[in-house]
N, C-alpha and C positions, 0 to 999 in steps of 0.2 A: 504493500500500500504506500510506502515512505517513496520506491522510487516512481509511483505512476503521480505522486503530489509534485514532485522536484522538476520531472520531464513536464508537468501539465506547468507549472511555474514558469519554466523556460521557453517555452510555445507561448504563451501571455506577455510574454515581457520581451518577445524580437514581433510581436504584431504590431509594427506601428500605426497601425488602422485604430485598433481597440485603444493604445495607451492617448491616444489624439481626443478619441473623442470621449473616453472616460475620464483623463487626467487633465488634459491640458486645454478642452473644449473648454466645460467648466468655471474653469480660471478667469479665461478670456472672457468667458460672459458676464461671473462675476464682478470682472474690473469695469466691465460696462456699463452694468447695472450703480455699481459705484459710481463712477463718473455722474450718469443721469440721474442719481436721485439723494445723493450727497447732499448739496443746499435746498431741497425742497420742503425739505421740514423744515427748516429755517424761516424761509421767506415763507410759509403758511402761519405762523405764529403771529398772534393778535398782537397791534403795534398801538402806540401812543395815539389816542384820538385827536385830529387836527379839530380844535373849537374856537369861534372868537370869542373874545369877552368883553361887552362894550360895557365900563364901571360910570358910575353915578358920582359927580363930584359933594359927594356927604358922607356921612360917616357906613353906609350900606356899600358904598363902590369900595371902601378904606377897606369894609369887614371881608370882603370877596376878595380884595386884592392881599391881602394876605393870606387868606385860604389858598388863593391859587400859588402865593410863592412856597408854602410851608407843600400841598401835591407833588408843584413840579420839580424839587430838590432830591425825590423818594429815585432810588432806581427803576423801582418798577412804577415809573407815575401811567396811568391809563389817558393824563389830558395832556394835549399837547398844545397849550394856550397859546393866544396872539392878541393880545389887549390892543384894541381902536378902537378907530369910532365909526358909528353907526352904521354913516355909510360906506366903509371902508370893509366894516361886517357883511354886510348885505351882500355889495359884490363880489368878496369870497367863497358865499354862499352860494351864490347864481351860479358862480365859476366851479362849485363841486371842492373847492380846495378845503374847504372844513366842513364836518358833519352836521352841525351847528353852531347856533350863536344864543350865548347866555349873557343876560341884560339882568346888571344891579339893582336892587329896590331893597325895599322893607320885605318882600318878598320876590327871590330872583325868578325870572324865568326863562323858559327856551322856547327858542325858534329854530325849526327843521324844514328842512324842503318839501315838499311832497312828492317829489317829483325822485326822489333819488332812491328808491328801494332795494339795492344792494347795499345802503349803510342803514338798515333796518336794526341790525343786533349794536352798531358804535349809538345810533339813535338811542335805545331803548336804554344805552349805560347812561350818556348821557342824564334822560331821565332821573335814574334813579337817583344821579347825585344833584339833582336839583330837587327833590322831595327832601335827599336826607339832610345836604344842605338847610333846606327850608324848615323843616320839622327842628332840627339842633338849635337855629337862631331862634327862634321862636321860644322853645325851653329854655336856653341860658338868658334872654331875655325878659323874661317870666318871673325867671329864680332872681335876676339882679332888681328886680324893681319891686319883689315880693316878700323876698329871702336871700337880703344881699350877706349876711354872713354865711351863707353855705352855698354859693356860687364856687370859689376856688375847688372844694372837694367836689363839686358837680363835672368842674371843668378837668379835673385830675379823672377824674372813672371814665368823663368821656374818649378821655385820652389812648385810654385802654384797649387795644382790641380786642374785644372775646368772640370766643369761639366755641360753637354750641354746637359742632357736626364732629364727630371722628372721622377723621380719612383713611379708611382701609382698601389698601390697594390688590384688587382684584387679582393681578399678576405678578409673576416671580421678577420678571424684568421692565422695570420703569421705562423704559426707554426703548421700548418697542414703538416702531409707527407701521403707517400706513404699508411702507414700500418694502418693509424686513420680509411679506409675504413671497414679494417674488425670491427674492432666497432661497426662501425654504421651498417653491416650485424649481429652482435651479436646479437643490439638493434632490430631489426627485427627480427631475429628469436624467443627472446625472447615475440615480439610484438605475432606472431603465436602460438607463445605455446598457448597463452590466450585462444585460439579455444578449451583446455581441458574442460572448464570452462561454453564455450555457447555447448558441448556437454554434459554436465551436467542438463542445462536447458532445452536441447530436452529431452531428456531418462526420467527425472525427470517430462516431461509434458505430456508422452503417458504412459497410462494406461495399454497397455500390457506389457509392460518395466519395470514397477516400481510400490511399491507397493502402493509407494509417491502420483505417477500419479493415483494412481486407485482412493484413498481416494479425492484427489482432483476433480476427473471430477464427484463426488457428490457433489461437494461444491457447496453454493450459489451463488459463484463468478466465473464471466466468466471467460474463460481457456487465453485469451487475457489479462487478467490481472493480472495473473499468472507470465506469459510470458512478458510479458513489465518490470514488475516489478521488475524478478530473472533476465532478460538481463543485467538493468539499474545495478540492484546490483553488478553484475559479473562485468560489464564494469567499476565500480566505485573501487571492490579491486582490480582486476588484473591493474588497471593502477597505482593505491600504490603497489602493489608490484615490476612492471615496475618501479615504480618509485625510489625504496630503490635504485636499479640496478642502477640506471642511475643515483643515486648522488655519488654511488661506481666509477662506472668510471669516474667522472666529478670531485670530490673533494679527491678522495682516490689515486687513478690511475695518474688522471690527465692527462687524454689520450686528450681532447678539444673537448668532442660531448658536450659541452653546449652553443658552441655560436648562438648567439641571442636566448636568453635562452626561454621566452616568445613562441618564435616557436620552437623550441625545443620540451617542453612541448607539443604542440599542436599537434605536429607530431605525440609524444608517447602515446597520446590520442587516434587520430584517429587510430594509429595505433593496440593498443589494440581493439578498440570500431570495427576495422574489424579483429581481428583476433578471438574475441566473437564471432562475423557475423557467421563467416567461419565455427567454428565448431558448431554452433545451427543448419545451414543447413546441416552440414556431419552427425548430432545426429540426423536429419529427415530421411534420406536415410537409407532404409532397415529398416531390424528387429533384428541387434545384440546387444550388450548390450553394456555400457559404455566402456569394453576395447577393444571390437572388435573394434568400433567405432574411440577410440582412435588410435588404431593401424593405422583406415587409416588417422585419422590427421596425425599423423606422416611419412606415405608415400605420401601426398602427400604435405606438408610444408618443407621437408628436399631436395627434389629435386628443389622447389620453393629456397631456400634458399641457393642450391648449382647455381644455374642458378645466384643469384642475386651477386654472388662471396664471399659467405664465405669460402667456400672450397680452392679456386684458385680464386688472387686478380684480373686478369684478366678479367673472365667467364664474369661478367658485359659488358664489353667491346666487347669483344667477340661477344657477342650474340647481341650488338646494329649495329652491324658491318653484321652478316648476316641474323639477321631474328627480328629487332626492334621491331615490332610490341607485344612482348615476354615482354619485359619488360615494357612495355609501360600500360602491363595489369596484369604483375606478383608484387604479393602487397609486396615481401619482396624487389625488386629493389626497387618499388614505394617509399619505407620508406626510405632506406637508402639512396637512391637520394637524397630524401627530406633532409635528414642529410646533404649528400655531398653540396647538395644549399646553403643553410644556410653556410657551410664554406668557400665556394670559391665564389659565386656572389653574388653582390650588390646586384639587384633587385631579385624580388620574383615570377615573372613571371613563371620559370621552376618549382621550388617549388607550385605553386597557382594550376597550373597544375597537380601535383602528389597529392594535395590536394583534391580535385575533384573528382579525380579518384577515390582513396580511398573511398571517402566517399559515388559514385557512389553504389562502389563494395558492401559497407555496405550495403545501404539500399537492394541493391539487392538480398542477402544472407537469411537478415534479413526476408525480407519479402516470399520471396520462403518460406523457414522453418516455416511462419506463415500459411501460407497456405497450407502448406503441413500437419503441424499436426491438423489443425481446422478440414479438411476434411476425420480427421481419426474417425472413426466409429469400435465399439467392439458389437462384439454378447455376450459375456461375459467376465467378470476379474474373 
C-alpha cells in the first residue's frame, strides 16, 4: 500500500495541469479578489453628515454653537457642520452638498429637501438630534429657572453616556463582510478542482484507458487496492495543496477564512476528500480519456460553483429563496456555508449538517465508481 501512495504522489506532482489549476489557479484568483474588494468596505462605511447650521445672533445660536464645537472635536463626530447664512444654507441644499440645514431658536429646527431620497437614513439622524437637542435644552432650562441648585448634577448625568442594550456578537469573527463570501466560494471551487485528480484514479484503473490500467489488472493485487490506495493518496496531496491556498488567504491576504481554524481545516478536508469523490465517479462514466473527462468536470463544477455564488455574491441566496433544496445538495454551497458557519454562528449545528452531507455525497460517488469499474470486463488490451 506505502508504494502505490509514493508512485500515486509522484504522478500528482509532475501533472502540471492538476498542480495549475488546484494550487496556483487559486492564488491568482484570490489576489484578485483582493485587489477588487480590498477598499470596498471602506468607502461603504457611514461618513460625517454634511449639515449647515445657520445660528441666531442671541444666546440660542451661542447654545448651538457650542454644541456643535464640543460634536465636531469627537473622532467619531456623525455632523459635518458648515455655519452660514441662510442663504448660503439654502443653496447648498438645492446643490445636494449637505443633507440638511439646522436653524437656531428657543427651539432649533430642520430643513431637508424633499427631493433627495437616497439621504433618507443621514435625514432621519439628523432628526433625531434635533429632538434630542431640543428635549435636553428645554430640561436644563427648566431645572435653571426652577431648580437652579441642582442644575450642575443634572448637567454632570447628562454628560454621561448610558447604555441600556448589551452587545452580543453573533459571530466568532468581527470583521467579516460582505465580500469574505467569495473566499470561501474560491475555497470550494478550488475544493472541486481536486475531482482532476480522483479522474486520474479512474482512467489510471481501467485497462482500456491506460496502458497503466492494462499492466495492472495483471497484477497480483486486487484492483480495490489499487483504488483505495491512489484515492487515499490523491485525497492526502490535493488537501496540501488546498492547503498552501488557504494559508495564502488566511496569513498573506488576511481575508479571515481561518476562524475556528480546527474546523476550518476539517471543512477543507472533507471538502477535497468529495471533490476526489466526484471526479473518480465522472472518470467511471463513458469511455473518453483523461481530458475529455476532465472537460466535463469542468462543466459540471463551474455551474455548481456559479449556483453557490462565486460569480454573483447573491446566487446563494437567490437560489435558497426559490428552489432550497439546490443547495442543500450542491457541494460547492455545502463548503462555503460551512465557511460562512464557522464565521457568523456560535453553534455548529448548520455546519454538522453541511458536514454530513458532504461526507454522504463522498461515500456515494466513491462507491458508485467502485463499482462501476470492478464490473468492467475487457475481451482484450
Amino acid at each position: 500500500m506505502g508504494q502505490i501512495i509514493i508512485s500515486s504522489w509522484k504522478r500528482l506532482f509532475r501533472n502540471k495541469f492538476n498542480l495549475f489549476w488546484i494550487l496556483l489557479f487559486p492564488i491568482i484568483l484570490g489576489t484578485f479578489f483582493y485587489v477588487a474588494f480590498s477598499n470596498l468596505g471602506e468607502s461603504e462605511n457611514m461618513s460625517a453628515i454634511p449639515t449647515a447650521i445657520v445660528l441666531s445672533d442671541d444666546e440660542y445660536g451661542n447654545a448651538l454653537k457650542e454644541t456643535i464645537a464640543v460634536i465636531s472635536k469627537s473622532d467619531n463626530s456623525f455632523l459635518k457642520a458648515k455655519i452660514c447664512t441662510e442663504t448660503k444654507a439654502k443653496k447648498l441644499l438645492k446643490d445636494n452638498d449637505v443633507s440638511g440645514i439646522i436653524y437656531s431658536g428657543e427651539k432649533i429646527s430642520l430643513t431637508v429637501s424633499a427631493n433627495t431620497s437616497k439621504d433618507t437614513i443621514k435625514q432621519s439622524i439628523l432628526e433625531s438630534f434635533v429632538e434630542e437637542y431640543n428635549l435636553r435644552y428645554t430640561m436644563i432650562s427648566d431645572i435653571a429657572r426652577n431648580h437652579p441648585d441642582k442644575l450642575s448634577d443634572v448637567i454632570k448625568e447628562l454628560e454621561v453616556n448610558r447604555t441600556f442594550n448589551k452587545e452580543v456578537l453573533l459571530q466568532k469573527n468581527p470583521n467579516v463582510d460582505t465580500y469574505t463570501q467569495y473566499y470561501y466560494n474560491q475555497i470550494a471551487m478550488a475544493c472541486l478542482y481536486a475531482a482532476m485528480a480522483g479522474i486520474l484514479v479512474a482512467v489510471e484503473n481501467q485497462a482500456n484507458l491506460s496502458s497503466l490500467a492494462a499492466r495492472k489488472s495483471v497484477s497480483s493485487r486486487k484492483k480495490y487496492q489499487f483504488i483505495m490506495g491512489e484515492l487515499f493518496a490523491s485525497i492526502i496531496f490535493e488537501f496540501i495543496m488546498n492547503f498552501i491556498g488557504f494559508l495564502y488567504l488566511s496569513y498573506v491576504l488576511k481575508v479571515g477564512v481561518d476562524t475556528q481554524l480546527p474546523y476550518a481545516l476539517l471543512t477543507l478536508f472533507v471538502g477535497v476528500t468529495l471533490g476526489i469523490s466526484l471526479g473518480f465517479f465522472i472518470g467511471t462514466i463513458g469511455k473518453g480519456g483523461r481530458e475529455s473527462k476532465s472537460g466535463i468536470m469542468f462543466a459540471v463544477t463551474m455551474p455548481l460553483c456559479f449556483l453557490s455564488g462565486l460569480m454573483v455574491g447573491d446566487m446563494r441566496i437567490i437560489i435558497d429563496m426559490k428552489a432550497p433544496i439546490v443547495n442543500k445538495l450542491n457541494p460547492a454551497a455545502l463548503i462555503s456555508d460551512s465557511f460562512y458557519c464557522l464565521s457568523i454562528f456560535e453553534g455548529h449545528k448548520r455546519y454538522a449538517q453541511n458536514m454530513i452531507t458532504l461526507v454522504i455525497l463522498s461515500v456515494i460517488f466513491i462507491t458508485l465508481g467502485i463499482i462501476k469499474t470492478r464490473r468492467s470486463r475487457y475481451a482484450s488490451i
